[in-house]
C-alpha positions as CSV (number, residue, x, y, z in Angstrom):
1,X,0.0,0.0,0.0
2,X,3.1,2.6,0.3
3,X,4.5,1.3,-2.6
4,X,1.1,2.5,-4.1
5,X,0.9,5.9,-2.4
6,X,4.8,6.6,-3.3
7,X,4.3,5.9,-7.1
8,X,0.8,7.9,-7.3
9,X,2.9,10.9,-5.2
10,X,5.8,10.6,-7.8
11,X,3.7,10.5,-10.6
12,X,1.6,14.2,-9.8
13,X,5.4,15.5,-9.4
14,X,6.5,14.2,-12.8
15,X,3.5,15.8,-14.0
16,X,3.9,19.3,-12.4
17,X,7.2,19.6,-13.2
18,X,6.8,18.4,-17.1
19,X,3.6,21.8,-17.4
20,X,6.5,23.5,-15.9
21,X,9.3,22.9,-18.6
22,X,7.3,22.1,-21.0
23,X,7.9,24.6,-24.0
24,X,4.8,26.6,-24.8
25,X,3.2,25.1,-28.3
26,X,0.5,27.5,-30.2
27,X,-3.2,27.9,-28.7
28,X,-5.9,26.3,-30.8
29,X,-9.7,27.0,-31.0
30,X,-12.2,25.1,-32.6
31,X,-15.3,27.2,-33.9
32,X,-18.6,25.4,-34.5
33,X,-17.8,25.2,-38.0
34,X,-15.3,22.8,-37.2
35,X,-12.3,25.5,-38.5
36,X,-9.2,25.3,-36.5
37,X,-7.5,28.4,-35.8
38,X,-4.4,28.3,-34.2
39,X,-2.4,31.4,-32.5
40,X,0.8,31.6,-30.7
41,X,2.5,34.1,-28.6
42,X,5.3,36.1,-30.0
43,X,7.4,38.1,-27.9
44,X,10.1,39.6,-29.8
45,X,13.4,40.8,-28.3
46,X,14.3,44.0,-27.6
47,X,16.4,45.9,-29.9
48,X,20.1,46.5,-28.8
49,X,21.9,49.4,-30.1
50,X,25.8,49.3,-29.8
51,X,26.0,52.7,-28.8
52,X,30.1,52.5,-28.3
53,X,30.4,51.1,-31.6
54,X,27.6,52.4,-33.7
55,X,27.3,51.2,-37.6
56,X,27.6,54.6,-39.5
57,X,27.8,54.1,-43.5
58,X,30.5,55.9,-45.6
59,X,29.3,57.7,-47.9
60,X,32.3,58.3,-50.0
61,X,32.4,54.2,-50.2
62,X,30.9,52.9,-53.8
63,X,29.9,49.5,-51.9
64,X,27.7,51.8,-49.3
65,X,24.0,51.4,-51.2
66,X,22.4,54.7,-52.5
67,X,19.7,55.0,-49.8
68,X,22.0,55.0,-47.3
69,X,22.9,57.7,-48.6
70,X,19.9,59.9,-48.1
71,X,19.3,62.4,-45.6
72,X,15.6,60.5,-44.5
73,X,18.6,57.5,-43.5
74,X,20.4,60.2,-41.8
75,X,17.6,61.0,-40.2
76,X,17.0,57.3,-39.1
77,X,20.6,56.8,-37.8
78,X,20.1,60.4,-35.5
79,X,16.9,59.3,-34.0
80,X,18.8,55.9,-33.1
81,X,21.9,56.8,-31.8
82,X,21.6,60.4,-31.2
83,X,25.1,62.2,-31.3
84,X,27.2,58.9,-31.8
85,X,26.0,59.2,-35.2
86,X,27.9,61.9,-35.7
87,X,25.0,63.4,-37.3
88,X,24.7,67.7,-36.8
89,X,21.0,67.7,-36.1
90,X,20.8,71.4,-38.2
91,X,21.7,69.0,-41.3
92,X,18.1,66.9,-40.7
93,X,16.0,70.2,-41.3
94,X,14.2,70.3,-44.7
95,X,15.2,72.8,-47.2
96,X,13.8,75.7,-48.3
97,X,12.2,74.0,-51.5
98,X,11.3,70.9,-49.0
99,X,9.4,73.7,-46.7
100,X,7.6,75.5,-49.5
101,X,6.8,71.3,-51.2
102,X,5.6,70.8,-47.1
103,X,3.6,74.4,-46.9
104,X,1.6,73.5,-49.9
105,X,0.8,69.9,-49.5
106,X,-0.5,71.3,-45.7
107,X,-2.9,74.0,-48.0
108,X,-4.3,71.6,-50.7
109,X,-4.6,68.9,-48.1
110,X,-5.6,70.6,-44.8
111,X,-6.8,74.2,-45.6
112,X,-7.3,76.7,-43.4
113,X,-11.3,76.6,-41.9
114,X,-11.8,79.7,-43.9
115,X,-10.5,78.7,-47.3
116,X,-13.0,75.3,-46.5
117,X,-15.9,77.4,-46.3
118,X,-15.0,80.0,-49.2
119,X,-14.6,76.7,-51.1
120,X,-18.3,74.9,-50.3
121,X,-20.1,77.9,-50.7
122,X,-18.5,78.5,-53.8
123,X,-19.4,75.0,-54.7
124,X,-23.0,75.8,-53.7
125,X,-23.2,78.6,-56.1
126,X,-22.0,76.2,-58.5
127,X,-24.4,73.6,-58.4
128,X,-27.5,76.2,-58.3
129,X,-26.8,77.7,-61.0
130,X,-26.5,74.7,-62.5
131,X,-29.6,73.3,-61.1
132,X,-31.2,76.9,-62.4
133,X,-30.2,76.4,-65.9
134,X,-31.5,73.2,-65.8
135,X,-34.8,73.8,-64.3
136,X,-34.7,77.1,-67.2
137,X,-34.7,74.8,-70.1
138,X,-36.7,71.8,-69.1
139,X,-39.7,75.1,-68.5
140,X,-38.7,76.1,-72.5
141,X,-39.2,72.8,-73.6
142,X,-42.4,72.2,-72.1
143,X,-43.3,75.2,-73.1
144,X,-42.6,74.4,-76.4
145,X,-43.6,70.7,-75.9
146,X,-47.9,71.7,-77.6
147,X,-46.4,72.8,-80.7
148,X,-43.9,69.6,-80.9
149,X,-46.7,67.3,-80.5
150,X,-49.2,68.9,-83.4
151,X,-45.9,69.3,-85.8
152,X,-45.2,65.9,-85.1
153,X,-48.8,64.9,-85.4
154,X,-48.6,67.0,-88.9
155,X,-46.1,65.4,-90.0
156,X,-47.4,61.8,-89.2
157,X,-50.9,62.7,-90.9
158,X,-48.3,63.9,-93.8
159,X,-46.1,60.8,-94.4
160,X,-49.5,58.7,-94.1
161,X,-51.0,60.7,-96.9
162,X,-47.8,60.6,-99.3
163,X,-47.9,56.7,-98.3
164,X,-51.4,56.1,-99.7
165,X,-50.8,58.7,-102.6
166,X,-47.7,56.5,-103.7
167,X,-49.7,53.2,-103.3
168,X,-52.7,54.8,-105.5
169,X,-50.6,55.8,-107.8
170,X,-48.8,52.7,-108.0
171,X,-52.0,50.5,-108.6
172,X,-53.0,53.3,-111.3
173,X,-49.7,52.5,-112.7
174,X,-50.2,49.0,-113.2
175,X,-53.8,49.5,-114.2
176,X,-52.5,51.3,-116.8
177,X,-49.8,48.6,-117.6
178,X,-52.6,45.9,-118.0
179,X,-54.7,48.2,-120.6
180,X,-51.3,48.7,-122.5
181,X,-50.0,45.5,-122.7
182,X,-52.8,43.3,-121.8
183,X,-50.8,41.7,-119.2
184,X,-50.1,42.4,-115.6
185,X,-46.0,43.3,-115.5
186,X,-43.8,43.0,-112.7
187,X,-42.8,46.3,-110.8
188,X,-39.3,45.9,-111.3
189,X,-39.3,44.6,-114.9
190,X,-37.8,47.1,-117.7
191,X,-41.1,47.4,-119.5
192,X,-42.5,48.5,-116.4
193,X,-39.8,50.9,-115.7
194,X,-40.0,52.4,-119.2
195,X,-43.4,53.3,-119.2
196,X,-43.2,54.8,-115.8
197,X,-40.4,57.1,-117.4
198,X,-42.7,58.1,-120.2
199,X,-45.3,58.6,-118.2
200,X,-43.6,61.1,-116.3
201,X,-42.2,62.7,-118.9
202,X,-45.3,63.7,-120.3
203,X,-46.8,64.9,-117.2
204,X,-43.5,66.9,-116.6
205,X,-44.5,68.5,-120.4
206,X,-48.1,69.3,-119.2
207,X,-47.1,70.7,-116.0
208,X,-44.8,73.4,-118.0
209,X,-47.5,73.7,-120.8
210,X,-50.1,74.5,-118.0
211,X,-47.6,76.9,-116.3
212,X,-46.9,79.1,-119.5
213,X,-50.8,79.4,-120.0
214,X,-51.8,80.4,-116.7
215,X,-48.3,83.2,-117.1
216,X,-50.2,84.1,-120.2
217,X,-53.6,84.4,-119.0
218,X,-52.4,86.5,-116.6
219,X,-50.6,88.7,-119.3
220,X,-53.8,89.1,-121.2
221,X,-55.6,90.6,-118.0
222,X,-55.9,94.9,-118.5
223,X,-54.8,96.3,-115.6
224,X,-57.7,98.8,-114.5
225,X,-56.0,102.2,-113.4
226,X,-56.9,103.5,-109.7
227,X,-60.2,106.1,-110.0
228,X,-59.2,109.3,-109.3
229,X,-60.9,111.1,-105.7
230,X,-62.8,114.6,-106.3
């Protein structure tokens, strides 16, 4: 029975000391839609800065890379090391053009609250005027929107009439074909086409015979002079 109670004793100590020592492994979580996410714990080391022995590029050196080169690195190795740079902090002040480059950015991007308001009531102008204008000519065109319709309506009743003028005259055509010939003829055939051309010729030639009597009619009429008032 002590053998039993030493051994159960020895085994909770192996046990505590093993969560002790045992290296940390990542967390995992199951979510209900059985996706296993897994996290672990990351603690970085500090950062140590050999301040007796900084590293300072040379810039005279062809194997020092470009961008060390730069005053934003400059900048960088001041804000790390501080005067064991060997850095003169009046160097890391932007430039006259680099102030005027800042000075603008700062007005485009951040103007002043005055400038903002200048700006959206501007803006407001803007778009009621526009909105005006628009509101202007959508009242013209409805104004003019009566007459549209009956010109449109005119010109409907128009084309209609044309289109049953052309079909009568086309059945009088062929009418006229079948007394000629004595045979119906195809719209399209030559025949056809040739007495169509006639036929307008001659009604061309009677339209200009009618036109030089009715200018000669007109000739013939004596003019009665104005009576004269007492």
């Amino acid at each position: 029975m002590a053998a039993s109670l030493l051994r159960g004793r020895t085994l909770v100590i192996c046990r505590t000391f093993k969560r002790i020592y045992t290296p940390k492994t990542p967390h995992s979580a199951t979510y209900p839609n059985g996706l296993l996410l897994q996290t672990a714990s990351y603690n970085p080391r500090p950062l140590k800065l050999n301040l007796r022995d900084p590293y300072i590029p040379d810039k005279s050196s062809e194997e020092t890379p470009e961008w060390q080169k730069t005053s934003k690195y400059d900048r960088k190795l001041y804000g790390r090391y501080g005067s064991a740079s060997g850095i003169d902090p009046a160097s890391l002040w932007p430039s006259h053009a680099e102030l005027d480059k800042i000075v603008a950015e700062e007005n485009e991007w951040h103007p002043p609250l005055e400038v903002m308001l200048n700006n959206i009531a501007a803006k407001q102008k803007e778009e009621t005027e526009k909105r005006l204008a628009k509101e202007k000519l959508i009242a013209a065109n409805m104004a003019k929107m009566p007459k549209m319709i009956a010109d449109w309506r005119k010109e409907k009743r128009e084309a209609k009439q044309k289109l049953k003028e052309e079909k009568a005259r086309r059945e009088k055509l062929l009418a006229e074909a079948r007394e000629r010939f004595g045979y119906a003829l195809d719209p399209r055939s030559p025949k056809f086409l040739e007495m169509v051309a006639e036929i307008e010729k001659e009604e061309k030639k009677k339209r200009k015979l009618m036109k030089r009597r009715l200018r000669e009619e007109q000739a013939a009429v004596p003019v009665t002079p104005p009576v004269a008032s007492s």
